[in-house]
C-alpha positions in Angstrom: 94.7 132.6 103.6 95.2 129.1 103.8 98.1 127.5 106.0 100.6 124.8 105.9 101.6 122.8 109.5 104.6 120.1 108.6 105.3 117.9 111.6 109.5 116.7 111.2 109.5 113.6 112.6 112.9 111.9 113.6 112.0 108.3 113.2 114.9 105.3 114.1 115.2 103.1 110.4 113.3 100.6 111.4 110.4 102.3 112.7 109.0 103.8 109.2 106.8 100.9 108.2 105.2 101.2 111.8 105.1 105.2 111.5 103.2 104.5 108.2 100.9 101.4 109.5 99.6 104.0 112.1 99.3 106.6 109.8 97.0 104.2 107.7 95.0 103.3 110.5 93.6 107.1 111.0 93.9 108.6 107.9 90.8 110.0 107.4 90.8 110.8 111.2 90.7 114.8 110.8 88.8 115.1 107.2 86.0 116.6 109.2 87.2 119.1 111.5 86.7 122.6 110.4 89.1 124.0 108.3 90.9 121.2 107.3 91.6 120.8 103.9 94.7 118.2 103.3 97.0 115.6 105.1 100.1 113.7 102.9 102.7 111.6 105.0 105.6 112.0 103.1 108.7 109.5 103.5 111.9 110.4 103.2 114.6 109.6 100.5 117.7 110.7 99.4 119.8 111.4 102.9 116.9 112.4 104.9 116.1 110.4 107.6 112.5 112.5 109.1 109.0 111.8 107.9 107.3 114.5 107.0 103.5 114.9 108.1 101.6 117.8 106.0 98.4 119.2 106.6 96.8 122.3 105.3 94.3 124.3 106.9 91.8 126.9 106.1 93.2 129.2 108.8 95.7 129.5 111.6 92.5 128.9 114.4 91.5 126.2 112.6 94.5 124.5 113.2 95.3 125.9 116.5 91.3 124.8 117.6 92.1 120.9 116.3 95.7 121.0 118.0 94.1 122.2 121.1 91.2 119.6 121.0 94.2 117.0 120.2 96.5 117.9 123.0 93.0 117.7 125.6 92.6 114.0 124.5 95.6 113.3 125.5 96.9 111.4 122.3 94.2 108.8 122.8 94.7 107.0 119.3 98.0 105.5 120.3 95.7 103.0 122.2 98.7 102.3 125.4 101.7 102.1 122.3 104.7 103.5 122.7 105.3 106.6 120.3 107.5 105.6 117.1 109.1 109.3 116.8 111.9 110.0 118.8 111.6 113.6 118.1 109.6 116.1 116.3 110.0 119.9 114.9 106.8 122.1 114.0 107.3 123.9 111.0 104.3 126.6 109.8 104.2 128.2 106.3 101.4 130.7 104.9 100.4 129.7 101.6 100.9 132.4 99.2 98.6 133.2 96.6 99.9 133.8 92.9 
């Protein structure tokens, strides 16, 4: 059973072009690790103010082996800048199949 991982990130106004040039810059950065099978950065609208970053993944290790792998590099790809969120929340769904 596939799952969903959507990373809430509080972002001041200003900061969402920069959120979205980073973005851009790795995009396909996890299109090979194991499991993975989606990523969408989605911008808010309409009275929210949090990007939303989706990615969908074969299976709950899969993700938990690339966050684990992620967190050991120390969030290398910021290469020295300072982080544009100013907060984050982790939200995990189980996609259900119909």
């Amino acid at each position: 059973m596939s799952i969903v991982v959507i990373n809430a990130l509080s972002i001041p106004g200003e900061a969402g072009p920069e959120l979205e040039k980073r973005f851009a810059a790795r995009k396909h950065s996890v299109d090979q690790e194991p499991g993975f099978e989606g990523f969408q950065l989605l911008r808010p609208v309409n009275g929210e103010d949090r990007y939303f970053v989706y990615t969908q993944w074969a299976t709950r290790e899969d993700f938990e082996n690339w966050r684990d792998k992620r967190s050991g590099a120390a969030h290398a790809h910021n290469d020295g800048k300072q982080p544009v969120a100013s907060g984050a929340d982790l939200m995990e769904f189980e996609v259900v199949e119909l």
